[in-house]
C-alpha atoms as an extended CHARMM CRD file, in Angstrom:
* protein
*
       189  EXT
         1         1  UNK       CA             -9.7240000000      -49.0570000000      -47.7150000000  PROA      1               0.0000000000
         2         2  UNK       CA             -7.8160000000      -52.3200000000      -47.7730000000  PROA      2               0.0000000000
         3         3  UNK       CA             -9.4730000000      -55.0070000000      -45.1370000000  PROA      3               0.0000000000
         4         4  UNK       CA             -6.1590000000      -55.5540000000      -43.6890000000  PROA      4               0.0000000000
         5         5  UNK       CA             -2.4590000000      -53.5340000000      -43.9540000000  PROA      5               0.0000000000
         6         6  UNK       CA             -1.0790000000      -56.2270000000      -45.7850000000  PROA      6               0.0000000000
         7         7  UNK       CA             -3.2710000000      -55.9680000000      -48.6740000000  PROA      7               0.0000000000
         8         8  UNK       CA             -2.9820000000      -52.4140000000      -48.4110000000  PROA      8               0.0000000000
         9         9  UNK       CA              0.9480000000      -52.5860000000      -48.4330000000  PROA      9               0.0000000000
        10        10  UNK       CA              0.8020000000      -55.4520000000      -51.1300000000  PROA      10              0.0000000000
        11        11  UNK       CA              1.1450000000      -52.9590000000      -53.6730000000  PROA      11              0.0000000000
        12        12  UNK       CA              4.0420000000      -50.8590000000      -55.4650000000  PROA      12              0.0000000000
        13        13  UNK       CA              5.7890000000      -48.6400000000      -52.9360000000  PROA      13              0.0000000000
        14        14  UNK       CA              5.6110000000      -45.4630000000      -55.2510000000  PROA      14              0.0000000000
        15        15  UNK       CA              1.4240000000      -45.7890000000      -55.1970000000  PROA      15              0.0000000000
        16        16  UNK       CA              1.3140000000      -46.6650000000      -51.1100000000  PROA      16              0.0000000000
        17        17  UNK       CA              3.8720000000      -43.9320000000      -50.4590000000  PROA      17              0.0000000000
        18        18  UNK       CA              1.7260000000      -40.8700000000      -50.7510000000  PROA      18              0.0000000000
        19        19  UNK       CA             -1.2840000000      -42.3530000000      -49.0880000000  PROA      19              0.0000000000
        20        20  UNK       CA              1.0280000000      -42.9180000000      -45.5270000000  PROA      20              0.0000000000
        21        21  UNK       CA              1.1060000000      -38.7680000000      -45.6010000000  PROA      21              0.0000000000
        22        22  UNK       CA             -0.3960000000      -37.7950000000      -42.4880000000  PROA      22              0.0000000000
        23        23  UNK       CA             -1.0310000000      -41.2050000000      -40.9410000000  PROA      23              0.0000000000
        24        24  UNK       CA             -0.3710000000      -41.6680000000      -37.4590000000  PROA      24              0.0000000000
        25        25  UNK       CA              2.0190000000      -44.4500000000      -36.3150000000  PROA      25              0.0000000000
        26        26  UNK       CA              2.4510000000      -45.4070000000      -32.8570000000  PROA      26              0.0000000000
        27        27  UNK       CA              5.2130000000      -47.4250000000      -31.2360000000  PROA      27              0.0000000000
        28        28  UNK       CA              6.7060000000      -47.4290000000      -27.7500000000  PROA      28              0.0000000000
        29        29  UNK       CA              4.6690000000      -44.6930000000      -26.4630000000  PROA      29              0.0000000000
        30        30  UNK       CA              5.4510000000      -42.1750000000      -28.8610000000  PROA      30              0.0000000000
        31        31  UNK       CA              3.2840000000      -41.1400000000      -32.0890000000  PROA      31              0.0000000000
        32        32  UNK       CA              3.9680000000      -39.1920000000      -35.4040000000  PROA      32              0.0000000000
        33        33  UNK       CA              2.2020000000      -38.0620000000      -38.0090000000  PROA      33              0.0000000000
        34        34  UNK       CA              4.0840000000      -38.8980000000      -40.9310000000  PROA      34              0.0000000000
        35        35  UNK       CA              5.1670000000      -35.9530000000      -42.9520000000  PROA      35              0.0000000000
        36        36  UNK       CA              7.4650000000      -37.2520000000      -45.3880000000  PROA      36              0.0000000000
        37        37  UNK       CA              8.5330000000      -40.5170000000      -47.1320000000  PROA      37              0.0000000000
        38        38  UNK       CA             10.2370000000      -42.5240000000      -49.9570000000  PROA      38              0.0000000000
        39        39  UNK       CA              9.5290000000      -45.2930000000      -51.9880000000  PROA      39              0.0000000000
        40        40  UNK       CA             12.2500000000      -47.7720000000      -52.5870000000  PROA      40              0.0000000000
        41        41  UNK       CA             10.8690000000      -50.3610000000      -55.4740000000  PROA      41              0.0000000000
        42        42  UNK       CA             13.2300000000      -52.9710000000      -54.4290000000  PROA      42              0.0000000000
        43        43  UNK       CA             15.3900000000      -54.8350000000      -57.0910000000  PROA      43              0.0000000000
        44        44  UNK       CA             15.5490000000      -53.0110000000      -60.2010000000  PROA      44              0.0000000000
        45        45  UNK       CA             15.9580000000      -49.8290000000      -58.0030000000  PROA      45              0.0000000000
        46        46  UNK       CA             19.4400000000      -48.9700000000      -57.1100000000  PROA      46              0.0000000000
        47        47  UNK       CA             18.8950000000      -47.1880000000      -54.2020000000  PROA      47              0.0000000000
        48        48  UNK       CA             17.2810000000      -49.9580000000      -53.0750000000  PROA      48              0.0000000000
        49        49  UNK       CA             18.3550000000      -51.9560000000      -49.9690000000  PROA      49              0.0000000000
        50        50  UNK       CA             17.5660000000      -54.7140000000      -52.2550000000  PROA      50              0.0000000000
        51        51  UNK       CA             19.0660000000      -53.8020000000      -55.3610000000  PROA      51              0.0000000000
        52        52  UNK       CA             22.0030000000      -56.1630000000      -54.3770000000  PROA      52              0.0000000000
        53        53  UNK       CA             19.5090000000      -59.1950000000      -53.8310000000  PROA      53              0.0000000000
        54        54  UNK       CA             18.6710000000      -61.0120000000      -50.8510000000  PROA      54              0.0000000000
        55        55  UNK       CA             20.6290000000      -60.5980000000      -47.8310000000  PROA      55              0.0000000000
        56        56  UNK       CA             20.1040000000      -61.7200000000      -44.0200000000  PROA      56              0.0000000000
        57        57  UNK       CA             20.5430000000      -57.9700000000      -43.2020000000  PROA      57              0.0000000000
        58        58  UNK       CA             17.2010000000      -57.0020000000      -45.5490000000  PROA      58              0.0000000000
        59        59  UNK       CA             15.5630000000      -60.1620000000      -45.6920000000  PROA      59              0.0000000000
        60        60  UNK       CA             12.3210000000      -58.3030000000      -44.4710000000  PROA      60              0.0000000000
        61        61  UNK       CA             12.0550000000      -56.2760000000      -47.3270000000  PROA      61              0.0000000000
        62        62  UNK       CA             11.4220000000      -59.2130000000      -49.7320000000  PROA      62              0.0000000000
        63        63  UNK       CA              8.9560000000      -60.6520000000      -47.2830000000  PROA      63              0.0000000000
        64        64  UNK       CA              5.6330000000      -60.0360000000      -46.3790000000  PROA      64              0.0000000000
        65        65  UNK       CA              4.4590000000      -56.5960000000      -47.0560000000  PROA      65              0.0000000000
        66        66  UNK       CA              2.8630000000      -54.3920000000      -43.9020000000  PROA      66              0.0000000000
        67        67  UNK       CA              6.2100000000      -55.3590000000      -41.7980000000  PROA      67              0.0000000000
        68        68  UNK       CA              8.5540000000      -53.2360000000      -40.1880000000  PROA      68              0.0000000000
        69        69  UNK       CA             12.3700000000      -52.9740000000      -41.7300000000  PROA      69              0.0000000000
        70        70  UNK       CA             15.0840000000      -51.4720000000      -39.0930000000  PROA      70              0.0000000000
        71        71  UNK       CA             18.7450000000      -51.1760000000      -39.8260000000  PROA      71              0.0000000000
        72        72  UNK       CA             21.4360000000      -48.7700000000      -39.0690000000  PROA      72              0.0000000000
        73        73  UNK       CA             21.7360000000      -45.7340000000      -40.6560000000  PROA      73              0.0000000000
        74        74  UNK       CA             25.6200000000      -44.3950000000      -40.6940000000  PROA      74              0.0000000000
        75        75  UNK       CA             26.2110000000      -46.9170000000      -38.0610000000  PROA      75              0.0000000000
        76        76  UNK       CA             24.8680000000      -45.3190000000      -35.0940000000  PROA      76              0.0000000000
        77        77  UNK       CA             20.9230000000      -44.2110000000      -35.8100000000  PROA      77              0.0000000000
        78        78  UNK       CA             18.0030000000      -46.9070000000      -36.3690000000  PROA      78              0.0000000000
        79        79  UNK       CA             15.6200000000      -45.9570000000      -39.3840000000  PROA      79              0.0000000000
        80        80  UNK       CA             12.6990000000      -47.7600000000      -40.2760000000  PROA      80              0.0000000000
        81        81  UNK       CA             10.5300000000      -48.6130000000      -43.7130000000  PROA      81              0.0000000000
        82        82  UNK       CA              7.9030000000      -50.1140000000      -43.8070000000  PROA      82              0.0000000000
        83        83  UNK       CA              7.5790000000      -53.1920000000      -46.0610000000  PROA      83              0.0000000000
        84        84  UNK       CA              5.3480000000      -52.5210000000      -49.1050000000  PROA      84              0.0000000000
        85        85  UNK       CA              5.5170000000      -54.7410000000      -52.5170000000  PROA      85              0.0000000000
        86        86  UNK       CA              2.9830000000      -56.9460000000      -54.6260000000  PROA      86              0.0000000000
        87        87  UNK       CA              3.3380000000      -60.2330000000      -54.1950000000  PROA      87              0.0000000000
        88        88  UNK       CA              6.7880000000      -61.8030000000      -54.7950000000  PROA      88              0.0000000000
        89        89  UNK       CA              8.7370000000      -58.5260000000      -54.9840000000  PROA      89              0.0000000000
        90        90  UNK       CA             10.4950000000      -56.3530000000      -52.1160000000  PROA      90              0.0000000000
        91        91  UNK       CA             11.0760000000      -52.6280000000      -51.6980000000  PROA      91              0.0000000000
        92        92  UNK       CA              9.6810000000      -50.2840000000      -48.7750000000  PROA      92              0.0000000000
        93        93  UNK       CA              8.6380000000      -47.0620000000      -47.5160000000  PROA      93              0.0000000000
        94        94  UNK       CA             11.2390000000      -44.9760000000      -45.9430000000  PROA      94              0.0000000000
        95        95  UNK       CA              9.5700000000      -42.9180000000      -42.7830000000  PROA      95              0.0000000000
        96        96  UNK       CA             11.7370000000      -39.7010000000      -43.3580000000  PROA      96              0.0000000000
        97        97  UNK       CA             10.0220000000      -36.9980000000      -41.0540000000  PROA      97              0.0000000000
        98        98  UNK       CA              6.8430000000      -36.4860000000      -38.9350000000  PROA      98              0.0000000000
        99        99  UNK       CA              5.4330000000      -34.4760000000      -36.5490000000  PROA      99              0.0000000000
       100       100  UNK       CA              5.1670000000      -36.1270000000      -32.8030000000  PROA      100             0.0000000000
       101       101  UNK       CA              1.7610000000      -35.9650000000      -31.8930000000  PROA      101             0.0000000000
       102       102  UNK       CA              1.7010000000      -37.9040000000      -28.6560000000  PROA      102             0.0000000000
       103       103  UNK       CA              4.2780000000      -38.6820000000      -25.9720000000  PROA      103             0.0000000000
       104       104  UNK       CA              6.2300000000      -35.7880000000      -26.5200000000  PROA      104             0.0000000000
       105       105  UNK       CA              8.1460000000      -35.8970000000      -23.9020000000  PROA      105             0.0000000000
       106       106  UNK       CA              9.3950000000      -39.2540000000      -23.8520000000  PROA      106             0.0000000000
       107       107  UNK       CA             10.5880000000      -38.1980000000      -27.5150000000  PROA      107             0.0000000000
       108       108  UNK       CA             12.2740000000      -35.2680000000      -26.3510000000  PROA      108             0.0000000000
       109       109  UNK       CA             14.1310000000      -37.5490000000      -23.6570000000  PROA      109             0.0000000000
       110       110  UNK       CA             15.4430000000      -40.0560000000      -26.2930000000  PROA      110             0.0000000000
       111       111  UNK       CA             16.5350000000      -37.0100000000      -29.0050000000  PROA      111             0.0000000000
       112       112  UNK       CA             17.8460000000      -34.5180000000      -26.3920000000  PROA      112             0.0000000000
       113       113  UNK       CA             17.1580000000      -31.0860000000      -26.5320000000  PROA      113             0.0000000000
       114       114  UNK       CA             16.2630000000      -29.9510000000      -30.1920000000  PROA      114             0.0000000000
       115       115  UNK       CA             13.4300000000      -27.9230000000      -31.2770000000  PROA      115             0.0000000000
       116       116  UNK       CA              9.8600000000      -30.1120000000      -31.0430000000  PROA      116             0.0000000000
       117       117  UNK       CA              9.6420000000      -29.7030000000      -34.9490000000  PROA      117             0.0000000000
       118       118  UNK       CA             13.0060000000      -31.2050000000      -35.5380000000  PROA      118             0.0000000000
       119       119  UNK       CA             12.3180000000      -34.0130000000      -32.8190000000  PROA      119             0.0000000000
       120       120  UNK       CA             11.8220000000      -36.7050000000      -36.0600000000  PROA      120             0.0000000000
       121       121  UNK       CA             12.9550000000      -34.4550000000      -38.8370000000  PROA      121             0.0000000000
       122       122  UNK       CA             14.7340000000      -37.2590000000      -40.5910000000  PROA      122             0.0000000000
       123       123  UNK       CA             15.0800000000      -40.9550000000      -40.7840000000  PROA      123             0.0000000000
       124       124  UNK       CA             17.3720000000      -41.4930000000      -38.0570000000  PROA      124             0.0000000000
       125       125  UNK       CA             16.3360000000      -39.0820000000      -36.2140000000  PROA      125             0.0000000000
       126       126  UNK       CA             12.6860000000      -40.4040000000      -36.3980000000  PROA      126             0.0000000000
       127       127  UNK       CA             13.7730000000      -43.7930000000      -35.5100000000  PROA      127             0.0000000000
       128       128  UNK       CA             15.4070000000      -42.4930000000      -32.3080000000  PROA      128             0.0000000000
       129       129  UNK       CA             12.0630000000      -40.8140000000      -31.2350000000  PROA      129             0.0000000000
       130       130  UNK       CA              9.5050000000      -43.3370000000      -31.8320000000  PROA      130             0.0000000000
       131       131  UNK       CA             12.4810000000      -45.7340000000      -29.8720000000  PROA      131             0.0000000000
       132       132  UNK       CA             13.0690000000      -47.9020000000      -32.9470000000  PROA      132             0.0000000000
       133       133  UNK       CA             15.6150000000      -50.7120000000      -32.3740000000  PROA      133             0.0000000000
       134       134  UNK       CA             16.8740000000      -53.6700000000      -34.8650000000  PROA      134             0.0000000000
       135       135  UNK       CA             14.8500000000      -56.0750000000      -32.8990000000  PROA      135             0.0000000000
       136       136  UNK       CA             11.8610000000      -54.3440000000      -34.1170000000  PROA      136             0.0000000000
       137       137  UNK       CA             13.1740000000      -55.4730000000      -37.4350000000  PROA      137             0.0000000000
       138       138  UNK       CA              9.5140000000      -57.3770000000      -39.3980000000  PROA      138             0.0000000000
       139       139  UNK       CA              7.1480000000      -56.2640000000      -36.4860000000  PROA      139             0.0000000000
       140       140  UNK       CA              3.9760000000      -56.2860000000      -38.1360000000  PROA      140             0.0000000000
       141       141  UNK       CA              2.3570000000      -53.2200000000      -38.7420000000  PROA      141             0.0000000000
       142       142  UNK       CA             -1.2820000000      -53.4450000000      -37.3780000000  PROA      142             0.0000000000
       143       143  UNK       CA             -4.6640000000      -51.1070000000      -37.7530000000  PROA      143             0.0000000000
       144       144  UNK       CA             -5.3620000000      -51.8810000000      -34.0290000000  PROA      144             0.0000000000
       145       145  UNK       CA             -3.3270000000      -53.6970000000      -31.5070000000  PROA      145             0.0000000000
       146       146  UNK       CA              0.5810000000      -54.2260000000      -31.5380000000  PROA      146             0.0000000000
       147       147  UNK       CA              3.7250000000      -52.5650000000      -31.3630000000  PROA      147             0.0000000000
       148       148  UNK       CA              3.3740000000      -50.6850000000      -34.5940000000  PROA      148             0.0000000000
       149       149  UNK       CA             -0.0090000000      -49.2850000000      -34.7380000000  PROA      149             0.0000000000
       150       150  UNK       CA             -1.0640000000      -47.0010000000      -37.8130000000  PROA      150             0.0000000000
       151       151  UNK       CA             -3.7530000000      -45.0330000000      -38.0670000000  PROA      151             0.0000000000
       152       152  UNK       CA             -4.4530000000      -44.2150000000      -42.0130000000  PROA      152             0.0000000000
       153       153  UNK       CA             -5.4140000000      -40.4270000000      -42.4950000000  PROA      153             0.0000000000
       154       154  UNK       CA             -9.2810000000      -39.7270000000      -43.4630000000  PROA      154             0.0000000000
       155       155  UNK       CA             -8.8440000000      -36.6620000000      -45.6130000000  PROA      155             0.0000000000
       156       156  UNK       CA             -5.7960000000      -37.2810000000      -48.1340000000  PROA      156             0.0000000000
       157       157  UNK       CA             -3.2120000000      -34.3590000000      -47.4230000000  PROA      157             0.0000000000
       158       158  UNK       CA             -1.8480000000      -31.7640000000      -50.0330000000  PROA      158             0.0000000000
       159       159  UNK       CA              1.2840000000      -33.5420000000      -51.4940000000  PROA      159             0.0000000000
       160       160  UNK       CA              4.7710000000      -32.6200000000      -53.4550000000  PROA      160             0.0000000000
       161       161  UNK       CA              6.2070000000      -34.9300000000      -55.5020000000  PROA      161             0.0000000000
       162       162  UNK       CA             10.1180000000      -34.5360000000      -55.5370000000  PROA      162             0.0000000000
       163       163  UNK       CA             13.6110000000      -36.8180000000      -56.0520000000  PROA      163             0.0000000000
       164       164  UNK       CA             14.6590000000      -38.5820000000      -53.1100000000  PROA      164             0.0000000000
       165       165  UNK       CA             17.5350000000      -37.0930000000      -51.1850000000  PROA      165             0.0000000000
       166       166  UNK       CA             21.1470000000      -38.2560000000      -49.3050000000  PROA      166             0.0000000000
       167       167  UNK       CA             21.6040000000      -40.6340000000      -51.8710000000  PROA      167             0.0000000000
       168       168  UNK       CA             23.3530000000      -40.7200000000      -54.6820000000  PROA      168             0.0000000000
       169       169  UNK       CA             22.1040000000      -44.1500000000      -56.7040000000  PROA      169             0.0000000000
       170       170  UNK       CA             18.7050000000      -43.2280000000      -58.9340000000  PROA      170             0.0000000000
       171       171  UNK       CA             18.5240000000      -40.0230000000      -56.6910000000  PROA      171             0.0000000000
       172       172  UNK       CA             16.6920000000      -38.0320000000      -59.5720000000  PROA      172             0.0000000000
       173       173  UNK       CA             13.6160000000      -40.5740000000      -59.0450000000  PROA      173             0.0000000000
       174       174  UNK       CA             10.5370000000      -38.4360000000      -58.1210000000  PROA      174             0.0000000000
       175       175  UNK       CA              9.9590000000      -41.1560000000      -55.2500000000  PROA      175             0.0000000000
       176       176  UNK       CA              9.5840000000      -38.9900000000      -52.5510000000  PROA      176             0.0000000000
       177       177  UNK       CA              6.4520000000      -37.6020000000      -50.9940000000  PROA      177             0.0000000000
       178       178  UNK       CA              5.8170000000      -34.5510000000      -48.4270000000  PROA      178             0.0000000000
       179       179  UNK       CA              3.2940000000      -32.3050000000      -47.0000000000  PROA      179             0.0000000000
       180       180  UNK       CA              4.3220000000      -29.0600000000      -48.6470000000  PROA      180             0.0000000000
       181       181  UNK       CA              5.1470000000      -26.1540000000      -45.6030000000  PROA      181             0.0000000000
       182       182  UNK       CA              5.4030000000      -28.3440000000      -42.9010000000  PROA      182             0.0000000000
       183       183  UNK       CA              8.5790000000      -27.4880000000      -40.4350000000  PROA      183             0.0000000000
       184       184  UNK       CA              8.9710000000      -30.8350000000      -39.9420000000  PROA      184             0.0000000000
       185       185  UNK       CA             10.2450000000      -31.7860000000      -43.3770000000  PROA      185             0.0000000000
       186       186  UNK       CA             13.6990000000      -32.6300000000      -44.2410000000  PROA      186             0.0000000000
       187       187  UNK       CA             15.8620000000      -29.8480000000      -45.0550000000  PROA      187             0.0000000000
       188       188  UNK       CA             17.7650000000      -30.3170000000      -48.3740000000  PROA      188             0.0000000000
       189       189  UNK       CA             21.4080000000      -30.3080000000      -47.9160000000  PROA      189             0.0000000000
């Protein structure tokens, strides 16, 4: 294991990606295991927040890696990435789904009343329940103390390998990453 998350998120998205399956992350009282993700490999990907270059809105995603990037998602939900890129590139993680392991309730309040398996069944709907806002926007991400803890799994989860979905730029990729029969995976539309 890396000594620190940044040197652990200071490589390629698409390699860090399936190693975040079944870590725990923590923020605001709430944590979830992480179920699903994608990689975005910053400029030369055109899905990519960054494929249009450096902007104030995703300036964290071209800076340090192990940092937290929160923007809107169709202008009402918050979803969150983590940061993840050798040095002097950008891209991120994309925390699609996960199961809420602790402070279910205060998830529940914040997503209303949906089915605990659906509580942060997709992006947005994962940023609501772990409480994510855009001035969480580069928060570190720390092993230990902070607002965005993670805990890294010890045993390395079953994973499928598949194309990234609800876009439609590079959307054939095989760039995202899920625990295979978990109910808490993002339903292809």
């Amino acid at each position: 294991m890396a000594n620190s998350l940044r040197d652990f998120f200071t490589r390629s998205a698409n390699l860090v990606a399936p190693e975040l399956l079944g870590a725990v992350l923590t923020h605001d009282g709430v944590s979830v295991r992480l179920t699903e993700v994608e990689a975005y490999l910053g400029v030369d990907d055109a899905a990519s927040h960054c494929a249009r270059g450096l902007t104030r809105s995703n300036a964290a995603m071209f800076g340090p890696p192990g940092r937290m990037y929160v923007y809107h998602s169709y202008g009402i939900h918050k979803a969150g990435n983590i940061v993840c890129h050798p040095e002097g590139g950008s891209g991120g993680i994309l925390l699609r789904a996960g199961e809420i392991i602790a402070g279910q309730t205060k998830a529940a309040d914040r997503r209303g009343p949906v089915p605990h398996h659906r509580l942060a069944s997709g992006p947005g709907n994962l940023g609501k329940a772990l409480g994510l806002e855009i001035s969480d926007n580069s928060q570190p991400v720390t092993f230990e103390q902070g607002d965005f803890q993670l805990q890294l799994p010890t045993t390395q989860p079953h994973i499928a390998i598949g194309p990234r979905i609800g876009i439609t730029k590079n959307a054939d990729s095989p760039l995202r990453f899920w625990i295979p029969g978990e109910p808490t995976v993002s339903r292809k539309r």
